[in-house]
N, C-alpha and C positions, 0 to 999 in steps of 0.2 A: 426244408427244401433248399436246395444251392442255388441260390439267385443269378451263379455267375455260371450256369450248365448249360452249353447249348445244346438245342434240340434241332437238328437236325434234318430230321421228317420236316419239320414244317417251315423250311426256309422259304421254298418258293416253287410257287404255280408255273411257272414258266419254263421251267426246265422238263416237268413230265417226265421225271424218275432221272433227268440228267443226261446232258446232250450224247447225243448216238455217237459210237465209235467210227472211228474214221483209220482204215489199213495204207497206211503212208506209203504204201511200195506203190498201189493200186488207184488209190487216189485222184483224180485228174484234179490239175490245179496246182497249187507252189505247195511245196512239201511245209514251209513252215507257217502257211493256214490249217496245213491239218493237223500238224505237231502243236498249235495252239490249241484248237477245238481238243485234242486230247487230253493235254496236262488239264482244262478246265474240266474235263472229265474224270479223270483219277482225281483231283484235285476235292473235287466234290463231290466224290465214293468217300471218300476218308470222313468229310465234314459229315455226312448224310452217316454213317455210322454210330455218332454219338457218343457213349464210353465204351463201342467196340475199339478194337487195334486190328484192322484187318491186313495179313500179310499182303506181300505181292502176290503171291500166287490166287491167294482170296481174292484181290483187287482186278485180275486178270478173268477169274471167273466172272467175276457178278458185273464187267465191262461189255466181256466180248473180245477187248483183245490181247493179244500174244502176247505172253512173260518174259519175254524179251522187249518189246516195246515198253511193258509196264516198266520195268526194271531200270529202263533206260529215263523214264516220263520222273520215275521217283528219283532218280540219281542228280536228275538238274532240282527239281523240289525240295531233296534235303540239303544238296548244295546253299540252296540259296537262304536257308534257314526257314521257308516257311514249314515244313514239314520234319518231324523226329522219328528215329527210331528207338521203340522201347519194350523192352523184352524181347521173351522166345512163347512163341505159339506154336502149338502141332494143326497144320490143318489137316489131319486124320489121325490113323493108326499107324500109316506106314508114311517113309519119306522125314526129312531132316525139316524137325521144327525152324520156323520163318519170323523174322524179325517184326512187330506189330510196328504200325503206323497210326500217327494222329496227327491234326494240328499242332504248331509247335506253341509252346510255352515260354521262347524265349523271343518272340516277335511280338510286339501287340498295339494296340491302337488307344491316343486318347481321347472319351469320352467327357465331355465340356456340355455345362449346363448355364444359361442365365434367366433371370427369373427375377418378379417381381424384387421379391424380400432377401433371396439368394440366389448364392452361387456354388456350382458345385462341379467336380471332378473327379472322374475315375476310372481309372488304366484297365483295358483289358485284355487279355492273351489271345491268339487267335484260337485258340479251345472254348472262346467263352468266358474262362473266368476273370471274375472282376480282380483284381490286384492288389489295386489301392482307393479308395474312395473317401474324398474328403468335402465338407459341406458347411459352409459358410453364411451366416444370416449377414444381408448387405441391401440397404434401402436404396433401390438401383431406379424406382420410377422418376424420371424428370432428368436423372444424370445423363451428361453426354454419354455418347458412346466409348470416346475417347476413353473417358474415364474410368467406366464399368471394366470396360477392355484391360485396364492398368491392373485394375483389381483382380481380373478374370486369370490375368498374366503371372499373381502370385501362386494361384492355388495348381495353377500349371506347372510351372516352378518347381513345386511339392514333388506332383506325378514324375516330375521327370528323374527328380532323386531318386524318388523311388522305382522306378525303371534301373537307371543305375546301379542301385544295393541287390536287384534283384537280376541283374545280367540280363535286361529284357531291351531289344532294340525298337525305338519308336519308328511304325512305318507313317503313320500319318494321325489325322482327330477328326473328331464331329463333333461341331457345336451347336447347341439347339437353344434357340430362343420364342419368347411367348408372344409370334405373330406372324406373318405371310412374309416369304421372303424370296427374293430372286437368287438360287441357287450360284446359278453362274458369272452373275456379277457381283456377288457378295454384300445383297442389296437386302436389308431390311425394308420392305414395301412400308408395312402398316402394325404396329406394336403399341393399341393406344395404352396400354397398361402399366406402360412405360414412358407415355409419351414420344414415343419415336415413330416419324414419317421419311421415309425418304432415306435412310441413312446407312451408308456405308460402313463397312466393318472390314479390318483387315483381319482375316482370322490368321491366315501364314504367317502373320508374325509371330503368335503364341507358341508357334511351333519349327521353328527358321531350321530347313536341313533335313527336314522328314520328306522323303522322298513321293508319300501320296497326298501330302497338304493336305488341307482343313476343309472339311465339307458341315458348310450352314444348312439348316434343316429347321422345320418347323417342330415347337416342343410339345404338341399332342402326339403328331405324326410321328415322334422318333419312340414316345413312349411305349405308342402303338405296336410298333415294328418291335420295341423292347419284350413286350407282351407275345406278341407270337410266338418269337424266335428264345425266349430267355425262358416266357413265366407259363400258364396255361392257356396260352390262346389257343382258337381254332378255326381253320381256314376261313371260316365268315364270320366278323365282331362288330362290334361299332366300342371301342377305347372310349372314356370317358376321363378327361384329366380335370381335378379338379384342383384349383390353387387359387390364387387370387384374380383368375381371370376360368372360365369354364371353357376348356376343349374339347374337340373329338380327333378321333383319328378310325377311319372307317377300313378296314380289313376285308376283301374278297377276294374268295380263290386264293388264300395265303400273298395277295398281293395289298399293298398300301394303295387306294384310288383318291386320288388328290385334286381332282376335276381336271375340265380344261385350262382353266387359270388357277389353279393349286391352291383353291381356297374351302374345298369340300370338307364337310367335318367340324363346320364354325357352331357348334351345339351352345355355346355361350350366347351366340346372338340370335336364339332362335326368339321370338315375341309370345312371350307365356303368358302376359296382362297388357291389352291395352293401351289400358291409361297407368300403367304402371311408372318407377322414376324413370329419368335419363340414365342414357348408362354410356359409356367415354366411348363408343362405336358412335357416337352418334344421333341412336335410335334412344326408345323408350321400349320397357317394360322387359326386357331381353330375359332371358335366365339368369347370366349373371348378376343379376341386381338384385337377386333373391337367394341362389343359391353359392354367388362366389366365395370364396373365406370371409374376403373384408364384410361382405354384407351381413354375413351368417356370426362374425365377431361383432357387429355393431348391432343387430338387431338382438343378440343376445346377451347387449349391452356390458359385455368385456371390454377394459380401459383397454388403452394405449400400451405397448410395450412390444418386448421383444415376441419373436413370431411363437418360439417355443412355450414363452411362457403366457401366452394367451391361450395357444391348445391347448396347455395344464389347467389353466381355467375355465375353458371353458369344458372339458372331458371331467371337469372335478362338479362342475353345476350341474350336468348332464347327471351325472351319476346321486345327486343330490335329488332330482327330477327337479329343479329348480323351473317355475315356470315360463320363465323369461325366455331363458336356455332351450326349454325342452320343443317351445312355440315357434322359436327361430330355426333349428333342427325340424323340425317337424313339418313347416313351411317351405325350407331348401329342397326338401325329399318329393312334397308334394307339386313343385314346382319344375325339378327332375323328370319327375314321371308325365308330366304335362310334356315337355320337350322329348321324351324317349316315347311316347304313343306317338306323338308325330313322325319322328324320325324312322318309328317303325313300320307304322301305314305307307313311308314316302318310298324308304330303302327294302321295306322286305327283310327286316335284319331279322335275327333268329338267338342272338346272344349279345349280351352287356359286360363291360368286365369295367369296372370302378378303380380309381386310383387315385392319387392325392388325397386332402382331406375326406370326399367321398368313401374312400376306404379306413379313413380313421375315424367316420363319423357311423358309417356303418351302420352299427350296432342301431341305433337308435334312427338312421335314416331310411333303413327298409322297409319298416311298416308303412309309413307314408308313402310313399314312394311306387311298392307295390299296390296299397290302394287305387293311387292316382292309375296309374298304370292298367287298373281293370275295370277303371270307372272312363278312362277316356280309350282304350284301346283293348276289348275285352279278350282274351284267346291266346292275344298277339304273341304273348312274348310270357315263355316260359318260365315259373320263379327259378327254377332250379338252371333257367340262363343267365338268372343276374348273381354274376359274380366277383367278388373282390379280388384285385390285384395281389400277390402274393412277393410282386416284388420291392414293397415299401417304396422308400424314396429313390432306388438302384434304375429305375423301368428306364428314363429318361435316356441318362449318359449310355445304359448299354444297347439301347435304343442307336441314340448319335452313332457311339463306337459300330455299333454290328454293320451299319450302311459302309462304312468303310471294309470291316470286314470282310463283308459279303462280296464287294467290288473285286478283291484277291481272292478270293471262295471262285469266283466267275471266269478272271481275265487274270488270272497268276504269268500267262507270257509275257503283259504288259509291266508286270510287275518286274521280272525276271530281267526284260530287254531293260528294263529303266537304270538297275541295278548293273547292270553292265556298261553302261554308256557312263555309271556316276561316275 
């Protein structure tokens, strides 16, 4: 599977097959709200097509409007670089084959990840594919921000050469981190995994002269959106990110729901035991104190070391059935499904999709798991809904990246006027 395909169909509930054509002659109102509402329209024919190339004239039909307004909507579009033209198509038997369209290949967004143990980065075109993806192990808990920043600032660095060798111009990034954050003021609320409260991040510096800057994001909810739009989600999920902290990120109607205060989807601190330990939220017994990496390495008593080479041991005891291993995997799964029978009776979910170590544990963490799952929430939740992530370690940044994306997917005039005024 090509982890860096977009799919299209399932970008978003809200549009309802993609906003209604609007005839600028006829119009009441200022001609260039409708000439907006429309390039978002063609703009997102094209997206919604997927590895179609559909001409103008196709683009014209499956809109509603005139082949002269299309014609005209594509002309500012491939203008501006966000859209190419590539090959020749016939759209029939008779009549002069029509030059296909797609998202362009040589625009594209960076994708920024920080995280407990790493950090990671990866460029992607406005097609979807990933570019360049590079991934760093980096002990980031307790560092200033400042600092992880510095780090975060080389591997971007990378991206951007590689943007360069590849003729690709950066319009902007997303950067996703492991906790609740204030969007608009570029405000890390609460990252206890990191130890960070309160703290400010400049993400536009990582990226000085991109014309749509750096949009922070929470790192379940971006994986989430990564999953939809990238790997096999389906308009209603519930995302499970598992790493050294346990996330979720909840999917309905093909839309991300992040609550009122944009904290929905905290499956790490749901209380699975009790009198279970402390866990760095604050609370006791959470999920994550049973099923986070660091727990599920220390109860399965793997030393200390590098993140890669602790999965190698502990995926080499597993496979040993070693019972240290097998008991601490076996515990995370059943401790999982205690949390996903709740989340099911409370959300009504109807599918699961696994990622991070969850999907690297997989193998061994299903049987538990589904137990759990039919012993506390019997019907609920279909085996053949719990599914593993297919985008390995990639969900995340194209997660980040796609939310800028899709902002040009929507609002390409704003893009367009920005680009005139620079």
């Amino acid at each position: 599977m090509d982890h860096g395909q977009w799919k299209p169909a399932k970008i978003s509930s809200n549009l309802q097959g993609g906003p209604a054509p609007v005839n600028e002659q006829t119009a009441p109102g200022r001609v260039g709200d409708v000439r907006r509402r429309n390039l978002s329209l063609v703009m997102d024919s094209i997206a919604r097509t997927g590895e179609g190339k559909p001409s103008r004239a196709q683009l014209a039909a499956g809109t509603g409007l005139t082949k002269a307004a299309v014609s005209s909507l594509v002309a500012d579009l491939v203008e501006s670089g966000l859209v190419s033209e590539v090959g020749l198509y016939r759209d029939g038997e008779r009549g002069r084959p029509g030059q296909g369209l797609e998202l362009s290949a040589r625009r594209g967004v960076v994708g920024m990840e920080i995280n407990v143990d790493y950090l990671a980065v990866g460029l992607v075109d406005l097609g979807g594919n990933l570019r360049f993806h590079s991934t760093v192990e980096s002990r980031n808990r307790g560092l200033a921000p400042e600092k992880v920043m510095e780090r975060l600032g080389g591997l971007v660095d990378e991206a951007i050469a590689a943007a360069a060798a590849a003729d690709i111009s950066i319009l902007g990034g997303g950067l996703a981190v492991p906790g609740l954050v204030d969007e608009q003021r570029n405000l890390v609320l609460s990252a206890p995994n990191l130890h960070w409260e309160h703290e400010a991040l400049n993400p536009q510096d990582l990226l000085e002269g991109a014309p749509l800057g750096v949009r922070l994001s929470n790192e379940a909810n971006s994986a989430a959106l990564g999953e939809l739009w990238y790997g096999a989600g389906r308009p209603d999920f519930l995302y499970v990110s598992g790493e050294v902290g346990v996330g979720g990120g909840v999917i309905i109607g093909s839309e991300l729901y992040t609550g009122p205060g944009g904290s929905a989807g905290e499956l790490g601190h749901i209380v699975v035991h009790p009198d279970g330990p402390a866990c760095s939220c604050g609370g006791a017994g959470c999920l994550e104190t049973f099923a986070g990496q660091e727990a599920i390495f220390e109860a399965a008593g793997i030393p200390e070391g590098s993140l890669g080479g602790r999965t190698e041991l502990l995926l080499a005891a597993l496979a040993a059935r070693e019972p240290r291993a097998t008991r601490a995997v076996h515990d995370a799964g059943r401790y999982l499904g205690v949390a996903l029978a709740s989340s099911a009776r409370l959300m009504d979910i109807e599918a699961v999709v696994l990622g991070g170590h969850f999907a690297v544990l997989a193998e061994w963490l299903r049987p538990a798991l589904l137990s759990s799952l039919e012993r506390y929430a019997p019907g609920l939740l279909d085996p053949g809904n719990l599914t593993v992530s297919a985008l390995e370690h990639s969900g995340t940044l194209l997660g980040a990246a796609g939310q800028v994306i899709r902002s040009v997917i929507e609002s390409p005039f704003e893009f367009l006027l920005a680009s005139k005024l620079a």
